[in-house]
LODREN-147381 format. One line per field, with one value per residue (C-alpha): residue in three letters; x, y, z negated. Coordinates in steps of 0.5 Angstrom, whole numbers, plus 500, padded with zeros to 3 digits. Each point is the difference from the previous one (the first is absolute). Example, Ala and Ser with C-alpha at 12.3 -4.5 7.8 and 13.67 -1.06 7.14 Angstrom:
residues 2
sero = c(ALA, SER)
X = c(525, 502)
Y = c(491, 507)
Z = c(484, 502)
end
This chain:
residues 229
sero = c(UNK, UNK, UNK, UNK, UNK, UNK, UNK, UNK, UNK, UNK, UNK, UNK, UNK, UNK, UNK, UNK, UNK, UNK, UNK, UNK, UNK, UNK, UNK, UNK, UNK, UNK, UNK, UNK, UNK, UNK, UNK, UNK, UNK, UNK, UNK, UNK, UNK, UNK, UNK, UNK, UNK, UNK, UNK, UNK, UNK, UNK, UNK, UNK, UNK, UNK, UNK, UNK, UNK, UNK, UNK, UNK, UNK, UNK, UNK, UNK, UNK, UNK, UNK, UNK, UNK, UNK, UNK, UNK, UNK, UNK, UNK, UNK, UNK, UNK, UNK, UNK, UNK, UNK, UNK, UNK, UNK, UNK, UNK, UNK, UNK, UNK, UNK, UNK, UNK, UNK, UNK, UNK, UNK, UNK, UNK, UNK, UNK, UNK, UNK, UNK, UNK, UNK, UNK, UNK, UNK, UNK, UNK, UNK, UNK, UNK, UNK, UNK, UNK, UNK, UNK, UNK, UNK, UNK, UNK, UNK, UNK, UNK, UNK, UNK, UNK, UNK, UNK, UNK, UNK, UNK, UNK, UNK, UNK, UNK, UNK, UNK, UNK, UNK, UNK, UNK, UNK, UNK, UNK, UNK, UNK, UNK, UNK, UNK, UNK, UNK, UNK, UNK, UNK, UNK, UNK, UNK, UNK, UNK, UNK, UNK, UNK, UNK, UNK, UNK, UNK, UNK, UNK, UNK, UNK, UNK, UNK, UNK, UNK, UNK, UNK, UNK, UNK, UNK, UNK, UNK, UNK, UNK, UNK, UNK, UNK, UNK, UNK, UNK, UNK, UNK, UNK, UNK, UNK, UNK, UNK, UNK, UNK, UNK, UNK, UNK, UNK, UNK, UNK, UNK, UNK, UNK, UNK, UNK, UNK, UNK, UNK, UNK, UNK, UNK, UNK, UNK, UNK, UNK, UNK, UNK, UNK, UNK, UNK, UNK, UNK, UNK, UNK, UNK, UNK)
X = c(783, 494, 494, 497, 494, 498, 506, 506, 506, 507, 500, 504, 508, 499, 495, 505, 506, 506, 497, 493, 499, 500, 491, 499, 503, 497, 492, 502, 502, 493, 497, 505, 497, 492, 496, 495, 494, 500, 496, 506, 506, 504, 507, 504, 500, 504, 498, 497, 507, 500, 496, 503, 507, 499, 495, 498, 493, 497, 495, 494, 495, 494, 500, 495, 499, 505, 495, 503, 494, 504, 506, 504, 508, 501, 506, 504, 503, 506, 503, 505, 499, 493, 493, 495, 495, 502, 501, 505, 506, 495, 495, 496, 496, 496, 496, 494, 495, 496, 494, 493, 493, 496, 495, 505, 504, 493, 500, 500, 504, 505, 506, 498, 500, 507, 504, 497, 503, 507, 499, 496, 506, 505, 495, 498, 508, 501, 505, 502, 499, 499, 499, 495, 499, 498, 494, 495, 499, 495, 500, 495, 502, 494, 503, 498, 502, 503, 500, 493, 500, 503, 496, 501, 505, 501, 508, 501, 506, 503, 505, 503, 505, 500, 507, 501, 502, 507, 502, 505, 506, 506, 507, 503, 496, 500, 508, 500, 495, 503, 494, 499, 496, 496, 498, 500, 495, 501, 498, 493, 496, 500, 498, 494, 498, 502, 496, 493, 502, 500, 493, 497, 503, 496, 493, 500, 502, 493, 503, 498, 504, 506, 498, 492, 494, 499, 493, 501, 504, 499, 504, 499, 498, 505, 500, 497, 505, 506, 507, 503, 508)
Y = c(425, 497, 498, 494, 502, 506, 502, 506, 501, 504, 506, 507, 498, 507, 496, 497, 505, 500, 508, 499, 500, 492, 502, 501, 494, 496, 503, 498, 494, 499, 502, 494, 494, 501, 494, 502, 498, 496, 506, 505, 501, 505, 503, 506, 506, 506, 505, 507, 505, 506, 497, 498, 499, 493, 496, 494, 497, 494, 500, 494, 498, 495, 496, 494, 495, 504, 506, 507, 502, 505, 503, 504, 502, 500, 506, 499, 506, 501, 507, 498, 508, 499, 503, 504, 499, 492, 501, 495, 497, 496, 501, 496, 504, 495, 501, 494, 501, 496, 499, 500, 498, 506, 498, 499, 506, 504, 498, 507, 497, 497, 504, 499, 492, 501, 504, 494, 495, 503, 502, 493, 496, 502, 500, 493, 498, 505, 502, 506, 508, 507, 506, 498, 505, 499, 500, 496, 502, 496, 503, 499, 499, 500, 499, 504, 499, 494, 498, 501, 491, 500, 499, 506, 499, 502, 500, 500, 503, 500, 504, 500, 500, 498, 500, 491, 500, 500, 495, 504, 499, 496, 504, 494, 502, 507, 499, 496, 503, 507, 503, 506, 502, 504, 493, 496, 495, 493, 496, 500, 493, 502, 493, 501, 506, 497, 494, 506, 503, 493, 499, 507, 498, 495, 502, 506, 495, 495, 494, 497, 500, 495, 494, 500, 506, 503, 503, 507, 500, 505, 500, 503, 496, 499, 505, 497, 502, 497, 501, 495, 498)
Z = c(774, 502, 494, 498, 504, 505, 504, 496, 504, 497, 498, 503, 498, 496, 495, 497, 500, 494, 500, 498, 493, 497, 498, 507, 504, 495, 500, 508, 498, 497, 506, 504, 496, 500, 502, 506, 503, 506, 504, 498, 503, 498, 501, 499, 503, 500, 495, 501, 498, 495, 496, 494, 499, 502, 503, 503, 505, 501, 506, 500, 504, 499, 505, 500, 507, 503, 499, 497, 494, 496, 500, 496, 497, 492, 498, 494, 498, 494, 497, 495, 498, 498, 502, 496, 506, 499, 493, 501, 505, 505, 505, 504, 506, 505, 506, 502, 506, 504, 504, 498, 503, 500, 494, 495, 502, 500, 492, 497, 494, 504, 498, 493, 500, 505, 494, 495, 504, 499, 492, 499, 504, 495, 494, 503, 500, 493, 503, 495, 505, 499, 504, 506, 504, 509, 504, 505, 506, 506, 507, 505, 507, 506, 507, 507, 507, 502, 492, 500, 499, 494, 494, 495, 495, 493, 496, 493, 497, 493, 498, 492, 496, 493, 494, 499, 492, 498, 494, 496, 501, 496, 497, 504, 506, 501, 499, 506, 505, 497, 499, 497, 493, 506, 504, 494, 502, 502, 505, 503, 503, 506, 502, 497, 503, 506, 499, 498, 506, 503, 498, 502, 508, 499, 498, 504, 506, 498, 497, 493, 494, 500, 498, 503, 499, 493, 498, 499, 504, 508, 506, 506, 506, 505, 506, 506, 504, 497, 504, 503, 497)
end
């Protein structure tokens, strides 16, 4: 399927399987039909197992004169039981890396900006969510040896996950989804969690904000030596 902008391709044929519960197909289809960036491209990947009784991924990565800038994969999980840990029957779990130069990596505040990234994109989008948890994580490399030509390098990583908001569900809907009174919720928008996430991807990868710079707004620089596509 693909979208108006960016790239997005089918999803796994289980997605969308007469086993899966009406809520979950419909939270995957919400993920099918989100307008993207023209620097995004996105596709579906298969989902880690175990996990929760159903699960489905996405991979995306930033990509900008055939320069790879950021990276990273979106899970959204669903467990029609319920989980306490969730307070719900959804999960969204992420992880996001990309390069940095030295001096911004060096920042001693970094990890707090990058976490705010996330919480702020989903703020900025007032996409409704509870239950953040995740870390940050900037590695260092230095080069020796025969490597001893490459500049050092610093990766930032996010790794989180979050509970997107679950309107309640109608009699006529739960009847049809056959949801239990233990998974109750209805639908969450999970295409503006995806759109939030989007944004994330984004500003860690150095772009500006879509539709031009805003004040207020901080974005890393693009690293300085991109991966060629």
């Amino acid at each position: 399927m693909a979208a108006a902008q960016g790239h997005l391709s089918d999803g796994p044929d289980d997605a969308d399987g007469e086993d899966s519960p009406s809520v979950f197909r419909q939270a995957v289809a919400g993920l099918q039909g989100v307008r993207l960036r023209p620097e995004i491209e996105l596709d579906a990947t298969p989902p880690p197992q175990r996990l929760a009784p159903f699960s489905y991924a996405l991979e995306a990565a930033v990509v900008d004169d055939d320069e790879e800038l950021a990276d990273g994969r979106l899970i959204l999980l669903h467990d029609p039981a319920g989980h306490e840990a969730w307070g719900g029957t959804f999960r969204l779990v992420t992880l996001v890396h990309a390069d940095l130069e030295p001096e911004m990596a060096a920042d001693p505040l970094l990890p707090e900006v990058c976490w705010s990234w996330l919480t702020g994109a989903l703020e900025a989008r007032r996409v409704p969510y509870g239950a953040p948890s995740g870390t940050v994580t900037r590695a260092s490399s230095h080069y020796f040896g025969g490597l001893r030509e490459r500049e050092p390098s610093t990766r930032i990583e996010i790794r989180a996950s979050w509970s997107p908001a679950e309107p309640p569900a109608s009699p006529a809907g739960q009847a049809a989804g056959g949801q239990g009174a233990a998974g109750a919720g209805g639908v969450p928008d999970t295409a503006a969690h995806l759109a939030a996430w989007c944004d994330l991807l984004c500003q860690i990868a150095g772009l500006p904000p879509g539709g031009g710079p805003e004040a207020g707004v901080v974005t890393l620089p693009q690293r300085r030596d991109p991966q060629s596509r």
